[in-house]
VOZAMI-161155 format. One record per residue (C-alpha): residue number from 1; residue in one letter; x, y, z. Coordinates in Angstrom, 1 decimal. Example, Ala and Ser with C-alpha at 12.3 -4.5 7.8 and 13.67 -1.06 7.14 Angstrom:
<nodes>
<node><num>1</num><residu>A</residu><X>12.3</X><Y>-4.5</Y><Z>7.8</Z></node>
<node><num>2</num><residu>S</residu><X>13.7</X><Y>-1.1</Y><Z>7.1</Z></node>
</nodes>
This chain:
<nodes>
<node><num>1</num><residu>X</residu><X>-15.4</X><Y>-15.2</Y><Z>-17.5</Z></node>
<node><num>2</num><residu>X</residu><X>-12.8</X><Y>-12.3</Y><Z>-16.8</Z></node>
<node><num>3</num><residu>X</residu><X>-10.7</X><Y>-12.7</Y><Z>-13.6</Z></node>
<node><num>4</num><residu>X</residu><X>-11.0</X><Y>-10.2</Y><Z>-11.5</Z></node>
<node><num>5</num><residu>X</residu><X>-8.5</X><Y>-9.1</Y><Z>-8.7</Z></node>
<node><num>6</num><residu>X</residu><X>-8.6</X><Y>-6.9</Y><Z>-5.6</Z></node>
<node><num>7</num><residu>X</residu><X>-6.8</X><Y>-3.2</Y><Z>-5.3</Z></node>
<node><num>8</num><residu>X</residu><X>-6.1</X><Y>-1.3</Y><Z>-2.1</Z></node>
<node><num>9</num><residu>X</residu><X>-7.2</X><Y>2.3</Y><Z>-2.4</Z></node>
<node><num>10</num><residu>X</residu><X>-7.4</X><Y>2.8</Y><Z>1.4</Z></node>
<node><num>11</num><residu>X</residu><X>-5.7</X><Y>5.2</Y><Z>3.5</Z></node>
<node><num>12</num><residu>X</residu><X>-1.5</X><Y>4.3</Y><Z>4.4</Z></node>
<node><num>13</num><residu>X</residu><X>0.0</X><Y>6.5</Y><Z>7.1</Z></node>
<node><num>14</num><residu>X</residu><X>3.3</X><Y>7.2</Y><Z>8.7</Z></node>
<node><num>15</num><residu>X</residu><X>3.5</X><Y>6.2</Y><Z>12.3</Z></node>
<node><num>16</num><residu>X</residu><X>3.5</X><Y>10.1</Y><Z>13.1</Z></node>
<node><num>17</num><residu>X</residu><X>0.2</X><Y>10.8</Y><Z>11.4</Z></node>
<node><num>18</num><residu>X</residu><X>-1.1</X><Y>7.6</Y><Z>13.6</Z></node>
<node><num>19</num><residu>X</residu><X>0.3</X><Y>9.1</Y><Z>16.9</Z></node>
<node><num>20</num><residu>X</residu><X>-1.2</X><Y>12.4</Y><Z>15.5</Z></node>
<node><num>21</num><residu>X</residu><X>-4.4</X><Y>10.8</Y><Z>15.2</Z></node>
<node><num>22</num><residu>X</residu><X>-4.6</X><Y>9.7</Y><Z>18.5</Z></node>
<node><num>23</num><residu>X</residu><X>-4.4</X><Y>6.2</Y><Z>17.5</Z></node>
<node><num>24</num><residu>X</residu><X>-7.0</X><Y>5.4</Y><Z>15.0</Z></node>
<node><num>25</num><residu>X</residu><X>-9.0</X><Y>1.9</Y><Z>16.0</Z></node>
<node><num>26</num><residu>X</residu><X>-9.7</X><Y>1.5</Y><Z>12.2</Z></node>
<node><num>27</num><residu>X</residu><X>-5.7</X><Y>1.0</Y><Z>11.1</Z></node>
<node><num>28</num><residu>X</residu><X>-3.5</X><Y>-1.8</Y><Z>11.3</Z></node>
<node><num>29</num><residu>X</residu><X>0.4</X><Y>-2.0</Y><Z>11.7</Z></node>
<node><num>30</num><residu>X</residu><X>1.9</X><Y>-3.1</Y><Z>8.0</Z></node>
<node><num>31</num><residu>X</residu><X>4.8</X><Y>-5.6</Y><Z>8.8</Z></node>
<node><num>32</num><residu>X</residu><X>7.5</X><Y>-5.5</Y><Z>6.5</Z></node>
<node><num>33</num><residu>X</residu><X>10.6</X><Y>-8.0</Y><Z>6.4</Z></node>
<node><num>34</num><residu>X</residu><X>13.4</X><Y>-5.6</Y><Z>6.9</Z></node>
<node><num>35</num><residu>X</residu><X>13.9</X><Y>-3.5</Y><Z>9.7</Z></node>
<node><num>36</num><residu>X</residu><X>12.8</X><Y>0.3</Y><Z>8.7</Z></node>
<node><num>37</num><residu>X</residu><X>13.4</X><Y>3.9</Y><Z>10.6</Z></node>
<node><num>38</num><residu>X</residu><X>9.5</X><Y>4.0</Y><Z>10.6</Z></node>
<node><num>39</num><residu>X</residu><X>6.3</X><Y>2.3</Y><Z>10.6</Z></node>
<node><num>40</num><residu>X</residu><X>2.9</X><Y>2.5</Y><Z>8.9</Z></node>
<node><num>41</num><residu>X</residu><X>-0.4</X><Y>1.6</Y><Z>8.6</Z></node>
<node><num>42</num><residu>X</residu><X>-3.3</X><Y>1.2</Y><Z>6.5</Z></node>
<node><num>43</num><residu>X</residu><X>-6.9</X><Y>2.0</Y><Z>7.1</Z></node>
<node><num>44</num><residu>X</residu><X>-9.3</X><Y>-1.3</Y><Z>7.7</Z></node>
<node><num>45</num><residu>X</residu><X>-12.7</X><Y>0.1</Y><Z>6.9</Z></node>
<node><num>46</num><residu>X</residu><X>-15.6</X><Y>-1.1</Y><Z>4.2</Z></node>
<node><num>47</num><residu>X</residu><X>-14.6</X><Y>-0.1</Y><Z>1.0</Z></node>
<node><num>48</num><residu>X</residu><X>-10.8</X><Y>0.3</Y><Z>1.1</Z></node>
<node><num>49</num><residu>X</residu><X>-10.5</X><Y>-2.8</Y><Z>-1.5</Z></node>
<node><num>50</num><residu>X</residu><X>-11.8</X><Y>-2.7</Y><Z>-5.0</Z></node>
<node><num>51</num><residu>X</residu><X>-11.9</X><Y>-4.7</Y><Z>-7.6</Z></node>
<node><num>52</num><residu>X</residu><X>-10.3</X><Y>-4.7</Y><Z>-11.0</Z></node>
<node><num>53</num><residu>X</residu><X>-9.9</X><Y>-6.4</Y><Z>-14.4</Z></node>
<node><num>54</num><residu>X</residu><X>-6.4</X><Y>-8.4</Y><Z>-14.7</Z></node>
<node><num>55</num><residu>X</residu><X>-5.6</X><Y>-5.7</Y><Z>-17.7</Z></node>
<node><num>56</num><residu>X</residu><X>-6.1</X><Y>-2.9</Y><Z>-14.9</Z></node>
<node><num>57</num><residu>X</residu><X>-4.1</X><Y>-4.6</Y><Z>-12.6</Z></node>
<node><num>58</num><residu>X</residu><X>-1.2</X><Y>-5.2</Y><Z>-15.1</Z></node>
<node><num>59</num><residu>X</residu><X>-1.3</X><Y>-1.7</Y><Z>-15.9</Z></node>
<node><num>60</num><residu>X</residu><X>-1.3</X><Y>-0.6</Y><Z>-12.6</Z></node>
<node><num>61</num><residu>X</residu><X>1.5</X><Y>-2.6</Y><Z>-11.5</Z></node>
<node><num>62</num><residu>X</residu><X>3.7</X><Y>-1.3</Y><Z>-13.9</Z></node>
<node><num>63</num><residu>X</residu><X>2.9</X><Y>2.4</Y><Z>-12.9</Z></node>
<node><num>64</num><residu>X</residu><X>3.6</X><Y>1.5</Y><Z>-9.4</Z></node>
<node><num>65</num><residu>X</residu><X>7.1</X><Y>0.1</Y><Z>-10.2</Z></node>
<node><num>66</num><residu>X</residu><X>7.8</X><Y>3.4</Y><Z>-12.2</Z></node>
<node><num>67</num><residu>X</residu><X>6.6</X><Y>5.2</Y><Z>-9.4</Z></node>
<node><num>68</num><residu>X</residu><X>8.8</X><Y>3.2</Y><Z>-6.9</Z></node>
<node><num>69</num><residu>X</residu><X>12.1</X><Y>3.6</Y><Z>-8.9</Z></node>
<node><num>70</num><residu>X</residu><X>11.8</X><Y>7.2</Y><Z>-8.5</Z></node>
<node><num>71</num><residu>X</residu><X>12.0</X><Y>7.1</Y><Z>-4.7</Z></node>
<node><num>72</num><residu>X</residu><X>15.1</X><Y>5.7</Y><Z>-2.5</Z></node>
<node><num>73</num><residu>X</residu><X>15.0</X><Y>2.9</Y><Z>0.1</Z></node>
<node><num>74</num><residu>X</residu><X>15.1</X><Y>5.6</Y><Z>2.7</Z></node>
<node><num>75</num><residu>X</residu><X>11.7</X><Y>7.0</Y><Z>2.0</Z></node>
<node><num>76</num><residu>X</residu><X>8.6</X><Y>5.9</Y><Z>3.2</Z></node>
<node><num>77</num><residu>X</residu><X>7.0</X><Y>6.4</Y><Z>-0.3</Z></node>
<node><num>78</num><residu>X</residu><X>8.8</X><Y>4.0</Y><Z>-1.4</Z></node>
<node><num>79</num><residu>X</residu><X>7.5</X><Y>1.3</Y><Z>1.3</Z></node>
<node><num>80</num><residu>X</residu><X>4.0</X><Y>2.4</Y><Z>0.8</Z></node>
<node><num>81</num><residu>X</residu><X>4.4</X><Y>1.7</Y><Z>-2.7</Z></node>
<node><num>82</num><residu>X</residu><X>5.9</X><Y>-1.7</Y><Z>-2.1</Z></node>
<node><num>83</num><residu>X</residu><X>2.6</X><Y>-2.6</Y><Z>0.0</Z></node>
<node><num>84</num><residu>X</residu><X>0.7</X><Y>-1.4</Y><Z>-3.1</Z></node>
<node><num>85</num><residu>X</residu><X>3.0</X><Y>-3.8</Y><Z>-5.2</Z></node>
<node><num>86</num><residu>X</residu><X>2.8</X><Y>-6.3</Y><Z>-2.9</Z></node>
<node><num>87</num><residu>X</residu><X>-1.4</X><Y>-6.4</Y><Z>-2.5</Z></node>
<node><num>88</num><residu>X</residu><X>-1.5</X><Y>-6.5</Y><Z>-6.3</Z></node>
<node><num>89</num><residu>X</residu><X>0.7</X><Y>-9.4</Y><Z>-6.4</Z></node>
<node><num>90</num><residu>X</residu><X>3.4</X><Y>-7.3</Y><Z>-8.1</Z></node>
<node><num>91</num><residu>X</residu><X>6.6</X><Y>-7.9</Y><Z>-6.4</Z></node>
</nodes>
């Protein structure tokens, strides 16, 4: 039997797209560690998690951590990418 793992391929926004919004019900506030110059949050709906094989999940971590080294600490990509990381188990 092949593990399987969970991905999130839900929706991540900035605080201003969530004000823009008018305060979506359906998102929740990511909490992160550090203090950051912004907040965001990720959509809670059916169907923003799916699974995936522990070779897809390797593979995608890497991608993600290529992804992330191309950003600095002061974009929010780079955060959102770090949730990504972290809901894989990748950090």
């Amino acid at each position: 039997m092949s593990e399987k793992f969970m991905k999130y391929v839900g929706e991540l926004i900035t605080d201003v797209d969530y004000v823009a919004s008018g305060y979506p019900n359906d998102f929740l506030e990511v909490k992160m560690e550090q203090e950051l110059p912004f907040r965001f949050y990720c959509s809670m709906q059916d169907g923003d998690w799916e699974e995936i094989s522990h070779a897809a999940r390797e593979q995608l971590i890497g991608e993600l951590k290529d992804q992330k080294s191309t950003y600095s600490r002061s974009d929010h990509r780079y955060y959102m990418l770090d949730f990504h990381l972290a809901s894989l188990g990748g950090l």
